[in-house]
Backbone as JSON, one array per atom type, in Angstrom:
{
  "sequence": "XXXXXXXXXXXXXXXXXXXXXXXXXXXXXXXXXXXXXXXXXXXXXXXXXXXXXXXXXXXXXXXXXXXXXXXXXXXXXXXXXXXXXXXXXXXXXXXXXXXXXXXXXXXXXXXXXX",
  "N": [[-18.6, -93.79, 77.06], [-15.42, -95.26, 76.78], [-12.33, -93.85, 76.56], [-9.12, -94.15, 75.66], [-7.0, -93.05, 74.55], [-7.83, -90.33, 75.33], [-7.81, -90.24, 77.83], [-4.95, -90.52, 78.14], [-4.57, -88.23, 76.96], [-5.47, -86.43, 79.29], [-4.01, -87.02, 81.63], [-1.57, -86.76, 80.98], [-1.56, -84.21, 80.65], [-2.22, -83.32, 82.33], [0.04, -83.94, 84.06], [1.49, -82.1, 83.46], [0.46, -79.79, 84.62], [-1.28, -78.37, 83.37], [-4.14, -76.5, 82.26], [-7.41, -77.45, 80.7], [-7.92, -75.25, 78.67], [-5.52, -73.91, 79.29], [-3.85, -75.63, 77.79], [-5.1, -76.04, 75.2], [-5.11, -73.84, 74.06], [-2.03, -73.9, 73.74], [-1.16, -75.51, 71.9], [-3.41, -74.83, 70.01], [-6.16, -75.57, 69.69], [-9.66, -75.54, 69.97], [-10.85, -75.42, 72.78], [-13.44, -76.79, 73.49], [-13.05, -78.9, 71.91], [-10.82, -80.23, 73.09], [-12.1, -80.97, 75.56], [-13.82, -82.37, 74.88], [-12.66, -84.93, 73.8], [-10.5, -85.62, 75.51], [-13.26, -86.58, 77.29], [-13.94, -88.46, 76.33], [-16.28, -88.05, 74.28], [-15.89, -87.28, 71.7], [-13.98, -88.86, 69.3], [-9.75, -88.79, 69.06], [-8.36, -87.3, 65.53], [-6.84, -88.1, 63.41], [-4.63, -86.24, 62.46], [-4.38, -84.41, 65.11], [-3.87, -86.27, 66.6], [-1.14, -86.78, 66.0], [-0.43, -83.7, 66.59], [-0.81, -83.9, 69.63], [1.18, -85.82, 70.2], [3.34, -85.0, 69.58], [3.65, -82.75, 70.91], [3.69, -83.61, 73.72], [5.7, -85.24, 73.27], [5.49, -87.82, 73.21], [4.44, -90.97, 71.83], [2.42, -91.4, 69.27], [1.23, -94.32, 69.32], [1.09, -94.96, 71.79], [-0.37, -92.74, 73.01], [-2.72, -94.26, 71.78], [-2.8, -96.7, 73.44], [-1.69, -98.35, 72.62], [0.56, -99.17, 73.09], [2.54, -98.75, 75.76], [4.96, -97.96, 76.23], [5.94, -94.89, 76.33], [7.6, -93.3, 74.84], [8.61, -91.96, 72.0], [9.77, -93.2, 69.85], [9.72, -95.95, 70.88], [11.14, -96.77, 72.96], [14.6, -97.71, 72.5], [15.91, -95.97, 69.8], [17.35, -98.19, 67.85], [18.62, -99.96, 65.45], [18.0, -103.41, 64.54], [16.69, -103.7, 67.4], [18.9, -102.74, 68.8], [20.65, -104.83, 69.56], [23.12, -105.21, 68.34], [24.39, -103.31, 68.93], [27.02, -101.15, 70.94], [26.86, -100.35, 74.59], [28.29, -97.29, 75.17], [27.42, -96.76, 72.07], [24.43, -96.8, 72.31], [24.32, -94.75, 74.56], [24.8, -92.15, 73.45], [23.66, -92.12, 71.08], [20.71, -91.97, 72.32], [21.2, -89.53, 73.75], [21.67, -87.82, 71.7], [18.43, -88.41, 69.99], [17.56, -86.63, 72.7], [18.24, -84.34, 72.12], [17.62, -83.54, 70.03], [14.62, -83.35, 70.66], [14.57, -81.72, 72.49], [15.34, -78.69, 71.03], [13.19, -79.06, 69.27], [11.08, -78.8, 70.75], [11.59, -76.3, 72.06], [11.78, -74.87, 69.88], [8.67, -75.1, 68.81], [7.67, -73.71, 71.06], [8.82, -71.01, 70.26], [7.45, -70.44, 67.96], [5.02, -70.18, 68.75], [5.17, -67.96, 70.32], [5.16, -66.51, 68.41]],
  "CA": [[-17.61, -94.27, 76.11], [-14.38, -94.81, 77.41], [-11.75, -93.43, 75.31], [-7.58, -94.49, 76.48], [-6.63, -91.36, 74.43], [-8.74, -89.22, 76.01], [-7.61, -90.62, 79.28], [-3.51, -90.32, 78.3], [-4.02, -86.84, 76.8], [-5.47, -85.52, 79.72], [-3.14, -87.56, 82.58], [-0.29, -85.99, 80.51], [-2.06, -82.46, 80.88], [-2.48, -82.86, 84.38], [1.43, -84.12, 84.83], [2.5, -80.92, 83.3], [0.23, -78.63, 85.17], [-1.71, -77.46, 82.43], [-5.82, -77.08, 82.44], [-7.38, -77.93, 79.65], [-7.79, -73.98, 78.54], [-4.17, -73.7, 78.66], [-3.42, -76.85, 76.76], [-5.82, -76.15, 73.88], [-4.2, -72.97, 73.5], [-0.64, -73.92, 73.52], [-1.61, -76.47, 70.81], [-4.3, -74.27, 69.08], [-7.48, -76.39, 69.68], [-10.62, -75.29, 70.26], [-11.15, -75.98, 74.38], [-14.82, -77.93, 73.49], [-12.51, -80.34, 71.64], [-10.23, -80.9, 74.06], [-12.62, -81.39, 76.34], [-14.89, -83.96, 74.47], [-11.35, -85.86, 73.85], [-10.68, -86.2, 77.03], [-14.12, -87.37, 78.09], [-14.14, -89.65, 75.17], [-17.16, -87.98, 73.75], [-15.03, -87.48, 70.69], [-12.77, -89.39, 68.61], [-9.63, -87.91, 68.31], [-8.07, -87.43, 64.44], [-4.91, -88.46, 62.75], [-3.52, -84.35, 62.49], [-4.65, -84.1, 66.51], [-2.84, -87.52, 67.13], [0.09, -85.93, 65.89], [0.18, -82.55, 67.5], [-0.86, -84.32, 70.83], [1.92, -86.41, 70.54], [4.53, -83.54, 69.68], [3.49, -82.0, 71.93], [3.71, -84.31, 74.74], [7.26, -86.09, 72.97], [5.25, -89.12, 73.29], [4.51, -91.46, 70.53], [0.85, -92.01, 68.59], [0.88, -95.9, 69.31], [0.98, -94.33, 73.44], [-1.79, -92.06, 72.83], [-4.18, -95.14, 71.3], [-3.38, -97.13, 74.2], [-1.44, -99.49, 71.48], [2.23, -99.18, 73.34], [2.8, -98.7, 77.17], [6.15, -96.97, 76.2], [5.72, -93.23, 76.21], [8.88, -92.63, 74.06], [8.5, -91.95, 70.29], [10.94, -94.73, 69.26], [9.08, -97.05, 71.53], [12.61, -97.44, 73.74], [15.32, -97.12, 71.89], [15.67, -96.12, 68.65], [18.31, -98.89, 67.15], [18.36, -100.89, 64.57], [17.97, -104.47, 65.53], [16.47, -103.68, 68.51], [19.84, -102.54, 69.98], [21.41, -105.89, 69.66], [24.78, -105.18, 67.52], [24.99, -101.79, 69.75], [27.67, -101.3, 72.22], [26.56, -99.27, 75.3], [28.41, -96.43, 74.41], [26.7, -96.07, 71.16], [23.13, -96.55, 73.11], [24.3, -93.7, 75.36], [25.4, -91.28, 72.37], [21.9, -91.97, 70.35], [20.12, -91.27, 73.28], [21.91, -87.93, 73.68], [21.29, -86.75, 70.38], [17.28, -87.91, 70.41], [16.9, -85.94, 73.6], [19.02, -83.08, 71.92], [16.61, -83.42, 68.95], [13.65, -83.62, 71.15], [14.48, -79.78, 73.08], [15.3, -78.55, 69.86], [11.82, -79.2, 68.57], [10.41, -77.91, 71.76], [12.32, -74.65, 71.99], [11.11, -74.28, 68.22], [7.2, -75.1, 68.76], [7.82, -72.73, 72.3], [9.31, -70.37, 69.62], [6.36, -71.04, 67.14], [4.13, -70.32, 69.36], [5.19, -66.46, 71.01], [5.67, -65.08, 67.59]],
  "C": [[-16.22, -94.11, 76.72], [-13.26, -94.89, 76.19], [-9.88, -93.29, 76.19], [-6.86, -93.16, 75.4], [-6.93, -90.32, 74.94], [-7.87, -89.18, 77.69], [-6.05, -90.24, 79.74], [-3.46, -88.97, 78.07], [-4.09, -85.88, 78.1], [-4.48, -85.99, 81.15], [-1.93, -86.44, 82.05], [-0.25, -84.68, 80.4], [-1.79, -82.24, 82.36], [-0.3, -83.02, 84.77], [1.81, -82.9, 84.42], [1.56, -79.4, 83.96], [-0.68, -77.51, 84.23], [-3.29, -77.84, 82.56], [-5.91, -77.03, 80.79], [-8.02, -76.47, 78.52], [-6.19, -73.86, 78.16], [-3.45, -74.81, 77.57], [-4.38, -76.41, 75.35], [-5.12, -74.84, 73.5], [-2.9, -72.81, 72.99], [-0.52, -74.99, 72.01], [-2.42, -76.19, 69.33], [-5.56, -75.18, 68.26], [-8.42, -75.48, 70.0], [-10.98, -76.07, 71.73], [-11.99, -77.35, 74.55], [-14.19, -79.25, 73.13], [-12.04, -80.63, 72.68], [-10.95, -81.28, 74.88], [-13.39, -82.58, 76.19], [-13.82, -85.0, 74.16], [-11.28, -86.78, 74.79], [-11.68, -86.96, 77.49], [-14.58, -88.47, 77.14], [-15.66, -89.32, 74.58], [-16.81, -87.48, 72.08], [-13.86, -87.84, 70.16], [-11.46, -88.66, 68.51], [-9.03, -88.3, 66.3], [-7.03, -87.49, 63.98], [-3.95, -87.45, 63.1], [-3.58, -84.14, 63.92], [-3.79, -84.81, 67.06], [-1.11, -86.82, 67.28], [0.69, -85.04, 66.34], [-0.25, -82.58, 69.24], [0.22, -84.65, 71.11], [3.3, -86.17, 70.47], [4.89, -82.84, 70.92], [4.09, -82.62, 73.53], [4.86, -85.34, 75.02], [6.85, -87.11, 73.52], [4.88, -89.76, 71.94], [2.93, -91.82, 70.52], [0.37, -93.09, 69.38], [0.47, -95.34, 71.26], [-0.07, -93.94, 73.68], [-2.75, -92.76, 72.48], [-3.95, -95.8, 71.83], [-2.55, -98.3, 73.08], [-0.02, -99.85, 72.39], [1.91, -98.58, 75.05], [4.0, -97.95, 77.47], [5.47, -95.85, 75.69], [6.89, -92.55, 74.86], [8.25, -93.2, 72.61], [8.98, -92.74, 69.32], [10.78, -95.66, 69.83], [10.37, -97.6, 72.48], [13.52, -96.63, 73.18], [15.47, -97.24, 70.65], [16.97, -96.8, 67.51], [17.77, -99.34, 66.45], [18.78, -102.52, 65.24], [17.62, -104.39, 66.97], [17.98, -103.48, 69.48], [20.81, -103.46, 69.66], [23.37, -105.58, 69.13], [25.29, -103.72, 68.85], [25.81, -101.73, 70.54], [26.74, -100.43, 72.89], [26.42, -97.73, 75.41], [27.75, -95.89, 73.47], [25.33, -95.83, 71.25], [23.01, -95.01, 73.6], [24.54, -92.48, 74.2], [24.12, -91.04, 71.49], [20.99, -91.86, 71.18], [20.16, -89.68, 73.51], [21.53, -87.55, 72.49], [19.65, -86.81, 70.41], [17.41, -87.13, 71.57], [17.63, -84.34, 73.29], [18.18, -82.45, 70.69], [15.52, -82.8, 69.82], [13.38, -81.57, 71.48], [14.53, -79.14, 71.68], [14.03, -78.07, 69.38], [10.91, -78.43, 69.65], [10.43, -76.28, 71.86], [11.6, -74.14, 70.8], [9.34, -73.83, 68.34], [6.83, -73.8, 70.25], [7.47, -71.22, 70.9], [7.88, -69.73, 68.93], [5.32, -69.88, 67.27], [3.81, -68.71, 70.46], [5.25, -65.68, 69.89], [4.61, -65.5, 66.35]]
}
């Protein structure tokens, strides 16, 4: 069964250096899952989708293989696709998601020692 979640969660394990022991832990999976994920011998589930994709500050639609963009706002996150935007204000809402983004990290880091 080939499974393109399975395939992004664990690519995106491997880019950060993590086995799939340390990833189920930092996440608070059960290893067997992660592992049958990965090999597409199980589905994963909406709440998993989610703290995969937290985790990984990638977006759902990424993880099912639906979107080719990795980013959570599929690009950028304007209204109108950007269009009315100056540059400037591109570069400025950029800066704040990625100020959001650590934020949330630092927190689930946080979370996650105490």
């Amino acid at each position: 069964m080939v499974s393109v979640s399975g395939d992004r969660i664990k690519l995106l394990r491997e880019e950060r250096g993590l086995s799939q022991l340390e990833l189920a832990e930092r996440i608070g999976i059960n290893n067997s899952v992660l592992s049958r994920i990965e090999s597409g011998k199980r589905a994963i589930e909406d709440k998993e989708l989610n703290v995969f994709a937290d985790f990984f500050e990638v977006s759902g639609d990424y993880l099912l293989g639906r979107s080719i963009s990795r980013s959570p706002s599929g690009g950028h996150a304007y209204m109108n696709g950007g269009k009315d935007w100056t540059e400037e204000e591109k570069e400025v809402a950029d800066a704040a998601i990625q100020a959001w983004r650590e934020m949330k990290r630092k927190q689930r880091e946080k979370e996650q020692k105490g």
